[in-house]
C-alpha positions as CSV (number, residue, x, y, z in Angstrom):
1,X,273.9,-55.8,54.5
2,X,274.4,-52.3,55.7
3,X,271.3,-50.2,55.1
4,X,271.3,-46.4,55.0
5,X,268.1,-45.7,55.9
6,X,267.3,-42.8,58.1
7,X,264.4,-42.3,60.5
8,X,263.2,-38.6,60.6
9,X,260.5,-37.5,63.3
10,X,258.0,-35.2,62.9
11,X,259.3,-32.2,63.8
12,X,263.0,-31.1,64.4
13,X,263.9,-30.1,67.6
14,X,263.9,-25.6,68.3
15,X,267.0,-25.0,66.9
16,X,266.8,-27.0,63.6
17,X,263.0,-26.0,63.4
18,X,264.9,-22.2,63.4
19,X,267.6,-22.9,61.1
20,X,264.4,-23.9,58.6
21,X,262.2,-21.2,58.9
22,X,263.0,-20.6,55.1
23,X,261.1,-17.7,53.1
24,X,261.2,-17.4,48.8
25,X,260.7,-15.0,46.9
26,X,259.4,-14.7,43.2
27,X,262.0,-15.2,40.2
28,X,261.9,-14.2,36.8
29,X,262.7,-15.6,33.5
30,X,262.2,-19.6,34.4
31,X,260.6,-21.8,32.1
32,X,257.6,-23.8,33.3
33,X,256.2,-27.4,31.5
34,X,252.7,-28.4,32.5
35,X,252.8,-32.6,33.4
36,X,249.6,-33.8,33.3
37,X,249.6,-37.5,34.5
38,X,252.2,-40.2,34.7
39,X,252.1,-40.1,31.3
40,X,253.6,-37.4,30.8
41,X,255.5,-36.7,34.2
42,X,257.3,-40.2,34.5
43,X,259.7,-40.0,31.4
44,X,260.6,-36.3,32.0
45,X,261.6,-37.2,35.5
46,X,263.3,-40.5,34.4
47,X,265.3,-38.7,31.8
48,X,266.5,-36.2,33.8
49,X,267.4,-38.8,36.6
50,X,269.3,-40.6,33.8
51,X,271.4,-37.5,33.0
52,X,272.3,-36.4,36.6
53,X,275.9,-35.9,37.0
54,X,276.3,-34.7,40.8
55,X,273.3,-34.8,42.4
56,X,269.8,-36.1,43.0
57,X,267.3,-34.9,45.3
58,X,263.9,-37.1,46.0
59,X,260.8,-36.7,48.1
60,X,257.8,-38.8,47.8
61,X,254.7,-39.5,49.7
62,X,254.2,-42.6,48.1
63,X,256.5,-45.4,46.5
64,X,254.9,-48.6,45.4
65,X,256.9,-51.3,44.6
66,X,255.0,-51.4,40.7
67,X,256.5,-50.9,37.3
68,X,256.5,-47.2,38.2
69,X,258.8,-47.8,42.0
70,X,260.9,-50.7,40.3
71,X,262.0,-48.3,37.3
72,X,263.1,-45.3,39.7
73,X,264.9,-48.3,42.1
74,X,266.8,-48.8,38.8
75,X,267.8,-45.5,37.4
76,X,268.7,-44.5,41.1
77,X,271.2,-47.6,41.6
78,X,272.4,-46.8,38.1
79,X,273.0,-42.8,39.5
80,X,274.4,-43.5,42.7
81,X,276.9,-46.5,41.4
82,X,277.9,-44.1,38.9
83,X,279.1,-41.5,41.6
84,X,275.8,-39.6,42.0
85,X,274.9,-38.1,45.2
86,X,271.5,-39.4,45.3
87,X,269.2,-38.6,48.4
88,X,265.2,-39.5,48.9
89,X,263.3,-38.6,51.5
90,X,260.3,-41.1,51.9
91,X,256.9,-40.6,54.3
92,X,256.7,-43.4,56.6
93,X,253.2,-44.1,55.9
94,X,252.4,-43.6,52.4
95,X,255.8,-45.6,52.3
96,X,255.2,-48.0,54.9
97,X,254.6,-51.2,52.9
98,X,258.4,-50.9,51.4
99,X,259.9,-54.2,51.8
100,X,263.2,-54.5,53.2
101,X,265.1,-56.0,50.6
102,X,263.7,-53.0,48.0
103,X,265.1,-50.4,50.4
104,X,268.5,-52.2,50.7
105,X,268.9,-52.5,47.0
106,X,269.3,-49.0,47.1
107,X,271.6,-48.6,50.1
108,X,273.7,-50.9,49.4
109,X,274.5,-48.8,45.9
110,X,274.9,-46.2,47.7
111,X,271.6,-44.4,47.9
112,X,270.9,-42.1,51.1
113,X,267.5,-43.0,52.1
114,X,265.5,-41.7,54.8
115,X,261.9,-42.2,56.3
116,X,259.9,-39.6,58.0
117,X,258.5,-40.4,61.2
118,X,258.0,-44.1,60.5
119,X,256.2,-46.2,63.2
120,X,255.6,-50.3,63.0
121,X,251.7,-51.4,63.2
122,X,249.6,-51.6,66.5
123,X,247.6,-54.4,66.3
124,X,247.6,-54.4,62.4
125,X,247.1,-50.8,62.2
126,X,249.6,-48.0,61.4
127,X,249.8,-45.2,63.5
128,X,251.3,-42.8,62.3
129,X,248.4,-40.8,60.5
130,X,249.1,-37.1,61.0
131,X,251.7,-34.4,60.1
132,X,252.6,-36.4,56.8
133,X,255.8,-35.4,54.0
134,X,253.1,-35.3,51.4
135,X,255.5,-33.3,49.4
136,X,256.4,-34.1,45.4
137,X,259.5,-32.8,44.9
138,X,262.9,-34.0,42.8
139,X,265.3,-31.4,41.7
140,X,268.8,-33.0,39.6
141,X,272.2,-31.1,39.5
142,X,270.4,-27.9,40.8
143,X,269.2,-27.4,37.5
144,X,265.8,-28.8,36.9
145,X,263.1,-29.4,39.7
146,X,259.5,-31.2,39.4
147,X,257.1,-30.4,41.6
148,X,253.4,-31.3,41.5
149,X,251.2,-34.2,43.3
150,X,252.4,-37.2,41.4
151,X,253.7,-40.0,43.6
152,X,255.6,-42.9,42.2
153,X,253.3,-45.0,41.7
154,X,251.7,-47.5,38.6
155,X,248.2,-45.5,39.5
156,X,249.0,-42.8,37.8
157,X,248.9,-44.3,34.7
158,X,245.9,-44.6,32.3
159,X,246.4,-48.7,32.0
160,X,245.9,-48.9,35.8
161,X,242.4,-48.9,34.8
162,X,239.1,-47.2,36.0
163,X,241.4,-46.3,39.2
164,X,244.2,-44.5,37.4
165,X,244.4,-40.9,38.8
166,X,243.9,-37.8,37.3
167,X,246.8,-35.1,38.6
168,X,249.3,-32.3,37.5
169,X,253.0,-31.6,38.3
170,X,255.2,-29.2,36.9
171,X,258.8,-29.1,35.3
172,X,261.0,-25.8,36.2
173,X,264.4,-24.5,34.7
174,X,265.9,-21.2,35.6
175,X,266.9,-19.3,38.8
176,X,263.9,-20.3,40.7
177,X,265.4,-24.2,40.5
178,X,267.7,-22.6,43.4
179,X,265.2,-21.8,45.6
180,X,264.1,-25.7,45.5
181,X,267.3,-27.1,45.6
182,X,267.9,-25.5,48.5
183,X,264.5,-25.8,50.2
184,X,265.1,-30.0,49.2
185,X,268.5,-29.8,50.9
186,X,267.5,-28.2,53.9
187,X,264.6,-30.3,54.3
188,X,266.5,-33.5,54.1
189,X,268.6,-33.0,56.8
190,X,271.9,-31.3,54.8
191,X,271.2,-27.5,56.2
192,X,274.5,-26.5,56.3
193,X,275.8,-27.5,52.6
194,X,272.0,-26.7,51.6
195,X,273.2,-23.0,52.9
196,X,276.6,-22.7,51.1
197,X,276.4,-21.3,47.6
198,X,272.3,-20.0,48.2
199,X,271.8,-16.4,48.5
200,X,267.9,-14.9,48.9
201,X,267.4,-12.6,45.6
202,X,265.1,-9.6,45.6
203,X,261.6,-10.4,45.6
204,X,259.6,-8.6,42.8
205,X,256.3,-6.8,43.7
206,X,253.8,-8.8,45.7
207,X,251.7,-11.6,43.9
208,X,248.7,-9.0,43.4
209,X,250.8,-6.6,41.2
210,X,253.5,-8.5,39.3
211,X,253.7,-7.9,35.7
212,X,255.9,-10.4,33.7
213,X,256.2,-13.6,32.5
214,X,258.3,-16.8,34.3
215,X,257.7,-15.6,37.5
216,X,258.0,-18.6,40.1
217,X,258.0,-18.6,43.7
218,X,258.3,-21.6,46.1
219,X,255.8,-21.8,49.0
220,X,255.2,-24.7,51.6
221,X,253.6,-25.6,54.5
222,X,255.2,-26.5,57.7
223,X,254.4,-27.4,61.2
224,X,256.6,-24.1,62.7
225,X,256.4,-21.1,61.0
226,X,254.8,-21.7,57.9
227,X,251.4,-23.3,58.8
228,X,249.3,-21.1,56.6
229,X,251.5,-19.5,53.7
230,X,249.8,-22.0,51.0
231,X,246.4,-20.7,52.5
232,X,247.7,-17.4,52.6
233,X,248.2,-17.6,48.7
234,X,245.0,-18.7,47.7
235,X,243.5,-16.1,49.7
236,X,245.0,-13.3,48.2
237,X,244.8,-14.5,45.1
238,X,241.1,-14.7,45.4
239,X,240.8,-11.8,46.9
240,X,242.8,-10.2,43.5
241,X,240.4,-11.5,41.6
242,X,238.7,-10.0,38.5
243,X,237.8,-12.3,35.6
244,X,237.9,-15.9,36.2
245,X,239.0,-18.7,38.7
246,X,239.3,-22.2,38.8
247,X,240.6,-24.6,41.5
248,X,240.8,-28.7,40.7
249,X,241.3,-30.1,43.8
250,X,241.0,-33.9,44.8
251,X,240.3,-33.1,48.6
252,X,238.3,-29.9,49.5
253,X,237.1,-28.9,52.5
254,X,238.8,-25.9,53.4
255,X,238.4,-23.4,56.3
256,X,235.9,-20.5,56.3
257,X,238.3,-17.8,54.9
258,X,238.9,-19.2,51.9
259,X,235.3,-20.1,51.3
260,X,234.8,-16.7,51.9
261,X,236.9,-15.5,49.5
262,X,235.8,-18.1,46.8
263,X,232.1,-16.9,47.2
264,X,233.0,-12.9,47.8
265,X,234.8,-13.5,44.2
266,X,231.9,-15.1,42.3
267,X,229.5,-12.4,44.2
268,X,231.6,-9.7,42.3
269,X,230.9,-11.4,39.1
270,X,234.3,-13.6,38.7
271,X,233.5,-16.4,36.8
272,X,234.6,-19.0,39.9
273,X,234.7,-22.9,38.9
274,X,235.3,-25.8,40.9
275,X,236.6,-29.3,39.9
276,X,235.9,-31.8,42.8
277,X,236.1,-35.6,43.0
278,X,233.0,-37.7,41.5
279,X,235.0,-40.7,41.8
280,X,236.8,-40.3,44.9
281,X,239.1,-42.8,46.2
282,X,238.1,-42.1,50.0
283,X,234.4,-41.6,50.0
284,X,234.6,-39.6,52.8
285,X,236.6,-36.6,50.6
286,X,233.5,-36.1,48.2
287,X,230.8,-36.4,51.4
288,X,232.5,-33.5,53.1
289,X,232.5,-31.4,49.6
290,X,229.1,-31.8,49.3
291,X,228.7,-30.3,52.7
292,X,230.0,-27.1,51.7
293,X,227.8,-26.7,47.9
294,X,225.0,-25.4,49.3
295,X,226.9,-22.6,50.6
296,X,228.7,-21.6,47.2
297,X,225.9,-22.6,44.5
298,X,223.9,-20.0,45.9
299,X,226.4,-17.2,45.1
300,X,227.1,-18.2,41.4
301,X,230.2,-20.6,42.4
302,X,229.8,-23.5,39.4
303,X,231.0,-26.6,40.8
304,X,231.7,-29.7,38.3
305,X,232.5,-33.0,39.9
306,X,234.8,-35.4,37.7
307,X,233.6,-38.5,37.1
308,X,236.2,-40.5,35.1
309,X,238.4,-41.6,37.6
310,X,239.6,-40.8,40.9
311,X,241.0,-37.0,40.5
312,X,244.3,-36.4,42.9
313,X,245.1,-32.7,41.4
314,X,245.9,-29.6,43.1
315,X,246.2,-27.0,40.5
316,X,244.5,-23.6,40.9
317,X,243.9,-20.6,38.4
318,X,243.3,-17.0,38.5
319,X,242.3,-14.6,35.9
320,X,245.1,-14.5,33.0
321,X,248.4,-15.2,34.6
322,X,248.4,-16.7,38.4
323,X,248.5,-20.6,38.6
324,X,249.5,-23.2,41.5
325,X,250.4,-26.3,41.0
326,X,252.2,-28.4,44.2
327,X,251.0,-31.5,46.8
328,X,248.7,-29.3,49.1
329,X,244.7,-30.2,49.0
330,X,242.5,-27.4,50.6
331,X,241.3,-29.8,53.2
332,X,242.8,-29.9,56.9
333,X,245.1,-32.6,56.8
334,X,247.0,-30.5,54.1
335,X,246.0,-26.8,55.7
336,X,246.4,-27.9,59.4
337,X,248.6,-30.9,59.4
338,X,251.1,-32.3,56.1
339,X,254.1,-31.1,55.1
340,X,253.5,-29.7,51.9
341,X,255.0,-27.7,49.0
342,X,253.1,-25.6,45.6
343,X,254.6,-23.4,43.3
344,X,253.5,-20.1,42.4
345,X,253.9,-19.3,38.7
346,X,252.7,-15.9,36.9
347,X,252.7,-16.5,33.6
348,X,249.9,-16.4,30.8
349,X,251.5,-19.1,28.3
350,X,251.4,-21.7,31.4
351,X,247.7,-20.0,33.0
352,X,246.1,-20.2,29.6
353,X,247.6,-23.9,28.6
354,X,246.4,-25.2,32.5
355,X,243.1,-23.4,31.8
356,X,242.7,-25.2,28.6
357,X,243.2,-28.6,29.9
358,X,241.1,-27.8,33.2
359,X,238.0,-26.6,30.9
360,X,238.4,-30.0,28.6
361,X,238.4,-31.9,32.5
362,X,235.1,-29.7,33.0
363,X,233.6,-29.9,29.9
364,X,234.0,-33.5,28.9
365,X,234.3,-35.7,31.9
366,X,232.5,-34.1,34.9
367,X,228.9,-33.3,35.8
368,X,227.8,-30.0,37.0
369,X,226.0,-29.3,39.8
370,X,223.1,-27.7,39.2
371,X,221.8,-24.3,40.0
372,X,218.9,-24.4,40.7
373,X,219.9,-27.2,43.8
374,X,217.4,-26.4,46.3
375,X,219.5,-25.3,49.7
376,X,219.6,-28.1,52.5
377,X,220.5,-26.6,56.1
378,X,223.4,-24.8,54.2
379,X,224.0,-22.7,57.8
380,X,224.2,-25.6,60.0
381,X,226.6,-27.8,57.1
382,X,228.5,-24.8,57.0
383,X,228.5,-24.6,61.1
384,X,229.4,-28.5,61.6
385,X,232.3,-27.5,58.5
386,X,233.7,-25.0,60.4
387,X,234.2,-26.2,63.7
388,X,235.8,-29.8,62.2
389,X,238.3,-27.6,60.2
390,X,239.5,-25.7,63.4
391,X,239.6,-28.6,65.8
392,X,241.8,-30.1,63.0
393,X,243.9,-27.4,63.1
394,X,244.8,-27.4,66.0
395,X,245.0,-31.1,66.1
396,X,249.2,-30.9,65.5
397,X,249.9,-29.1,68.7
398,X,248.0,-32.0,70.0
399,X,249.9,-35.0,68.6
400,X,253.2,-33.3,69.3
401,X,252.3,-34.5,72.7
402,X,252.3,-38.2,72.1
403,X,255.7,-40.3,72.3
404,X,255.4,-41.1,68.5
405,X,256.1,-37.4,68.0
406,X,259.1,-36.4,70.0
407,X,262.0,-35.1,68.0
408,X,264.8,-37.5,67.2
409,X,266.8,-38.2,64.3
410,X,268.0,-41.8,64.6
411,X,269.5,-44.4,62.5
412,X,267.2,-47.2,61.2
413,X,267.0,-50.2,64.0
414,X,268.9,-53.0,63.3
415,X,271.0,-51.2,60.8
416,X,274.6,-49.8,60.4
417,X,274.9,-45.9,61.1
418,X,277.8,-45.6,58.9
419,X,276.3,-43.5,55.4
């Protein structure tokens, strides 16, 4: 059997790394679809899949070998015997469990598949924790692109059960689909084609001052020269502020800028509401929230905490017309450490319909702080917060150092080189 399976490190050695350091800009006149759940987000990507015609473009944290994984194996086989050039790009942990045989099916139909920075278990245990391709992103034909923090996976479904997760993703069409196709090209290892036929457009006016509807722009995180831009947003957003914000986020535990900002905006009367995990799947996540409520209850921040099941969004708000929606938490694996990848939309119809479902979230399923919530060594939570963020921060430059790190782009052991 001859396998195309790729390994991909970490990082890419200085002149790849170069070659990436890829900035876009905002686009007008795209149309955006709100996917809340699998529900809704597995039969928009399976059609499309189904109706490619050149070319299909997948990256994943996570593929389970469920309902959910055994569909997509399908409807990819079907693609690439069908003379689709079909491509996905799979994390080597979240996808670590793959069995062989479910990864052949697909090569042997043709199907380029590729694992990022895979390692084989030390005593039982993975190693290969840190700088993660947490991304969610599939764009077909160059025409239509999800993005979001949906994995492929039965859990994302309602008749999981009491451990079905709560999370968003997004459908785009229009000229910002170009800007991902080309980010998903370039990131899998295909720079050069990903470069021919691309042009940068003109960026409009910067995020704080755009008037318009449709407006999308692609931001990521990286390990080079893009460690902070999803950061960046959200602070600048913040800091734009005026009438209302609201940030669902399964993992939160951010650094002290953007706390800042989140509590400078509800100290300036914007109505500021957070959604955190009551029902986290790692208890850890909801212990080092809690740290940090102290510090924004006392400045008006409302914080609810969902308590239905285990919520995995990453969606954001601001006032009327600025939302995110991508893979990136606001904790430091996804600040400091993962690969990750948000839109940036400015549009009301999207804002108001996101706002909508968020305050039904808020309203129906979670429980609110109080605030009244007598403060508890806020300053020295806040302390211990801070100095874990920035040691974890830094923590990449660190691992770089280890073996498991060094940049390489190799063949899978064991298996034929010829793809």
């Amino acid at each position: 059997m001859s396998v195309a399976v790729e390994h991909i490190a970490t990082d890419q050695p200085p002149d790849a790394a170069k070659a990436r350091d890829l900035d876009y800009g905002w686009h007008s006149d795209n149309q955006v679809q709100l996917l809340e759940n699998g529900e809704a987000y597995f039969p928009k990507v399976f059609e499309a899949l189904r109706e490619a015609r050149r070319e299909i473009l997948l990256e994943t944290f996570i593929l389970f070998e469920d309902k959910v994984g055994h569909e997509l194996q399908h409807i990819l086989i079907d693609a690439a015997q069908r003379g689709v050039k079909v491509v996905v790009s799979l994390d080597g942990f979240g996808c670590g469990e793959l069995s062989p045989s479910f990864l052949g099916e697909l090569a042997d139909a043709g199907v380029t598949v590729q694992m990022f920075d895979p390692a084989s278990k030390t005593l039982g245990v993975r190693t290969n924790w840190f700088r993660r391709l947490h991304r969610k992103i599939v764009v077909v034909d160059a025409a239509v692109a999800f993005i979001g923090g949906i994995n492929f996976s039965a859990d994302h479904l309602g008749d999981f059960g009491p451990e079905a997760k709560q999370d968003y993703a997004v459908q785009v069409t229009g000229p910002a689909v170009a800007d991902l196709h080309h980010f998903a090209l370039a990131q899998s290892g295909r720079q050069a084609r990903a470069r021919r036929g691309w042009r940068r457009r003109q960026q409009p006016p910067c995020a704080g001052s755009t008037e318009g509807e449709g407006l999308v722009r692609l931001i990521y995180r990286d390990n080079v020269r893009h460690r902070d831009d999803i950061e960046e947003a959200y602070i600048h957003a913040l800091g734009q502020a005026q009438k209302r914000v609201v940030i669902a986020n399964a993992y939160f535990f951010p650094g002290y800028r953007l706390l800042r900002e989140i509590r400078n905006a509800a100290r300036r009367g914007v109505q500021v509401q957070l959604i955190m995990q009551g029902q986290p799947d790692v208890l850890l996540a909801k212990l080092a929230a809690r740290m940090l409520y102290d510090y924004l209850l006392k400045d008006g921040v409302v914080i609810h905490e969902y308590c239905q099941r285990p919520l995995h969004g990453k969606v954001a708000l601001v006032d009327d017309d600025w939302s995110t929606v991508g893979s990136s938490n606001l904790d430091p694996l996804s600040l400091a450490l993962n690969l990750e990848a948000n839109v940036l939309i400015r549009d009301r119809a999207f804002n108001q319909q996101l706002y909508e479902r968020l305050e039904i979230l808020a309203r129906d399923h979670c429980q609110t702080m109080p605030e009244n919530r007598k403060p508890r060594l806020w300053l020295w939570r806040l302390t211990v917060g801070f100095l874990v963020f920035h040691v974890m921060r830094h923590f990449p430059a660190m691992t770089g150092w280890l073996p498991a790190h060094k940049p390489r782009l190799k063949p899978f052991e064991g298996q034929a080189n010829d793809h």
